[in-house]
C-alpha positions as CSV (number, residue, x, y, z in Angstrom):
1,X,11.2,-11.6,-13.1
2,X,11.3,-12.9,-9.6
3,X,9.4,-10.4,-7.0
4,X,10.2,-10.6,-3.1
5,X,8.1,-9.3,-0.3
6,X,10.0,-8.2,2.7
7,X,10.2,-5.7,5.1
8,X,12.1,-2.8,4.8
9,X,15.9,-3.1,6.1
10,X,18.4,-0.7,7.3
11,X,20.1,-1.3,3.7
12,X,17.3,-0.1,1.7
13,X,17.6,3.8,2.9
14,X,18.8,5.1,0.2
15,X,17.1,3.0,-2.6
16,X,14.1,3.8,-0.2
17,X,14.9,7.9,0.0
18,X,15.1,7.3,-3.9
19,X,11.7,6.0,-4.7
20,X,10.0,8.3,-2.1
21,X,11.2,10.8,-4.0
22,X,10.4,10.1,-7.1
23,X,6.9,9.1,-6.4
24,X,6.4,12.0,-5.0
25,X,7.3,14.5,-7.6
26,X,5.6,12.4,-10.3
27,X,2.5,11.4,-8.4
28,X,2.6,13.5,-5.5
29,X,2.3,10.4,-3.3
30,X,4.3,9.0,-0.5
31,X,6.4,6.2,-0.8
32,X,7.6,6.3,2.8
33,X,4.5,6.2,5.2
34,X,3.7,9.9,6.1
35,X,5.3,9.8,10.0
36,X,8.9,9.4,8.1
37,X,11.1,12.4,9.0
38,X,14.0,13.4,6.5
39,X,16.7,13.4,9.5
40,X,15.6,10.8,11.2
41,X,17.5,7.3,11.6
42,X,16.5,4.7,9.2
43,X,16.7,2.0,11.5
44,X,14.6,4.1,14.2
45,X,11.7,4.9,11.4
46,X,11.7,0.9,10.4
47,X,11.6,-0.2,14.0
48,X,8.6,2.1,14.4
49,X,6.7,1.2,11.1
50,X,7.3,-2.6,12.3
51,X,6.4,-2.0,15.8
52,X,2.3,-1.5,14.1
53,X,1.6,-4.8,13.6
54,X,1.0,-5.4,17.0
55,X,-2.8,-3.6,18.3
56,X,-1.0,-2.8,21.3
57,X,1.9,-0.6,20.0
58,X,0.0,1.7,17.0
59,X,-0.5,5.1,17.3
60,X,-3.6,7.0,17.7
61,X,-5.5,7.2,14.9
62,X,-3.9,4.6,12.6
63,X,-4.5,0.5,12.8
64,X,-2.5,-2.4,13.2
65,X,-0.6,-2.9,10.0
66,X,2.2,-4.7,8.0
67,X,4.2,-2.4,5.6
68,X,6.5,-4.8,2.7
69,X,8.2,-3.4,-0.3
70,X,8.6,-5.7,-3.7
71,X,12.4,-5.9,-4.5
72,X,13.4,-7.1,-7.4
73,X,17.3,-7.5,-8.2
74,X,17.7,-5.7,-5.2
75,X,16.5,-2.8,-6.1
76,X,12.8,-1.9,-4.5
77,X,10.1,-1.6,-7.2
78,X,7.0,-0.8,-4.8
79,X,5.4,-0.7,-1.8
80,X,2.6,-2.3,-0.4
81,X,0.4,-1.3,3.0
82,X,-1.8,-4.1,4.4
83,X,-4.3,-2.7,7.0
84,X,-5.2,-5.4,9.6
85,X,-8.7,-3.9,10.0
86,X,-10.5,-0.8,9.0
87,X,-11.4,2.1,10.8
88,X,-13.7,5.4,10.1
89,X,-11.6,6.3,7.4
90,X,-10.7,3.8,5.8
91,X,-13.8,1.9,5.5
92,X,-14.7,5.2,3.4
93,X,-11.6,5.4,1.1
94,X,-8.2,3.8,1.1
95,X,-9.3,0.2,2.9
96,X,-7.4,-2.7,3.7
97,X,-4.7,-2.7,0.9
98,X,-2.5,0.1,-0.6
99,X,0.0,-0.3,-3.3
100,X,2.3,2.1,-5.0
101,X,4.9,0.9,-8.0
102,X,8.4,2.5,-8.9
103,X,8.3,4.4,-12.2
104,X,11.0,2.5,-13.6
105,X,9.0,-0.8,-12.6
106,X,5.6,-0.1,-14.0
107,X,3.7,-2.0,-16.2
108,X,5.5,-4.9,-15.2
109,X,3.2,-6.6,-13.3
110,X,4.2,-5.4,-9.9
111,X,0.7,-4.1,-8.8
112,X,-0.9,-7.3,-9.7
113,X,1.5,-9.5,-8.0
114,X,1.3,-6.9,-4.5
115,X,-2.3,-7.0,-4.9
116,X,-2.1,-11.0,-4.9
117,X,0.3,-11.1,-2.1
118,X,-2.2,-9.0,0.1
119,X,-5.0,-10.9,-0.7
120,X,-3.6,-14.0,0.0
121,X,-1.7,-12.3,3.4
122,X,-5.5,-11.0,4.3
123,X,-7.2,-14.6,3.4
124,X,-4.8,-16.3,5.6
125,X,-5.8,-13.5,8.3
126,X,-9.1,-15.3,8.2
127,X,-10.8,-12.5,6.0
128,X,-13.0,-13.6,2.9
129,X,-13.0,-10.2,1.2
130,X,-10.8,-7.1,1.4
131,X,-12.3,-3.0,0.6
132,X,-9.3,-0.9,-1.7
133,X,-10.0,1.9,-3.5
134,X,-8.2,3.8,-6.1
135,X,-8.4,7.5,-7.5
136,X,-11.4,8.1,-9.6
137,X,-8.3,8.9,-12.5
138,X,-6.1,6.1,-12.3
139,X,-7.0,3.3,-15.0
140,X,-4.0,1.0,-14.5
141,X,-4.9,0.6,-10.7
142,X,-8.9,0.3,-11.6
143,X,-7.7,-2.0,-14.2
144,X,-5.0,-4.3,-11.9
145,X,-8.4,-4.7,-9.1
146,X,-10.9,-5.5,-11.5
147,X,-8.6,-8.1,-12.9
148,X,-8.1,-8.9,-9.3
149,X,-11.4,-9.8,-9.0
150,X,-12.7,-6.4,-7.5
151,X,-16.2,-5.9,-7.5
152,X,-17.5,-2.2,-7.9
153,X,-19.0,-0.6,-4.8
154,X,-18.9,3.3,-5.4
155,X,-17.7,6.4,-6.2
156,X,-16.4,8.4,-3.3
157,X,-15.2,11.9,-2.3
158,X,-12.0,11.8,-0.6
159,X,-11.9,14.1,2.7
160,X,-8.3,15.2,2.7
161,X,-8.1,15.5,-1.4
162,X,-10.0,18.4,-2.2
163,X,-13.4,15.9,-2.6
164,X,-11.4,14.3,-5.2
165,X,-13.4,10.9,-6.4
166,X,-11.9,7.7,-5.5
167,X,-13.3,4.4,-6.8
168,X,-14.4,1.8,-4.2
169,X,-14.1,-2.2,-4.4
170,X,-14.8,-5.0,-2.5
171,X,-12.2,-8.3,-3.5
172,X,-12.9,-11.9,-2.0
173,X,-9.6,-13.0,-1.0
174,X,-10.7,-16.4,-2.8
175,X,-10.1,-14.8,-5.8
């Protein structure tokens, strides 16, 4: 199975609108990042997402960031959010990487080979060790960063998730 990492493109709105979706009534969790609007143009919500890996053009209260979806025989399989730095937030949950997988693609491998990808993206960023976290109830993800190479740092009470309890790591990107 060959995985590419990409950007998202005009082409993938529908295959895109289709994920979302489904993530969200099986996992409650956004595909798209949270500032996409239902009506809005495709193209205008990609420009925007890509405009945030430049410091000087993110919004308030996020961080510079690069936002890639796995695609694999054209259809996308996942998503994968790497956060140029940390800030208040993050530092406490979420952290520099964030990875969602496709229903029909899990268990595949996906997550382990987004995972990689940000690791290696991060390491070449001149980091030596990246914080993700996962929710306290997800074993496949605590599973795909341990075999990552994440090391254990705490449990910790998500602000926005009713206090739910997220697991924290720290991963050299040397792994």
């Amino acid at each position: 199975m060959k995985i590419e990492m990409r950007e998202l493109r005009v082409e993938d709105a529908f295959d895109a609108a289709r994920v979302h979706k489904a993530m969200m009534e099986l996992d409650n969790w956004e595909f798209l990042l949270s500032n996409y609007v239902q009506d809005e143009e495709f193209s205008k919500y990609i420009d925007r997402v890509s405009s945030w890996k430049d410091e000087a053009t993110v919004p308030e209260g996020k961080v510079s960031s690069t936002f890639l979806v796995a695609v694999i025989d054209g259809k996308i399989a996942g998503r994968l959010s790497i956060r140029h730095r940390l800030n208040e937030f993050l530092a406490l949950v979420g952290g520099h990487l964030g990875y969602g997988v496709a229903p029909e693609f899990r268990g595949q491998g996906v997550a382990t080979y987004m995972l990689k990808y940000g690791l290696e993206f991060m390491r070449e960023r001149g980091e030596e060790k990246v914080f993700i976290s996962c929710h306290s109830k997800n074993e496949a993800s605590r599973r795909i960063i341990e075999k990552c190479g994440g090391e254990f740092a705490a449990l910790v009470p998500h602000l926005y998730e009713n206090g739910e309890l997220f697991r924290t790591y720290w991963i050299p990107t040397s792994a």
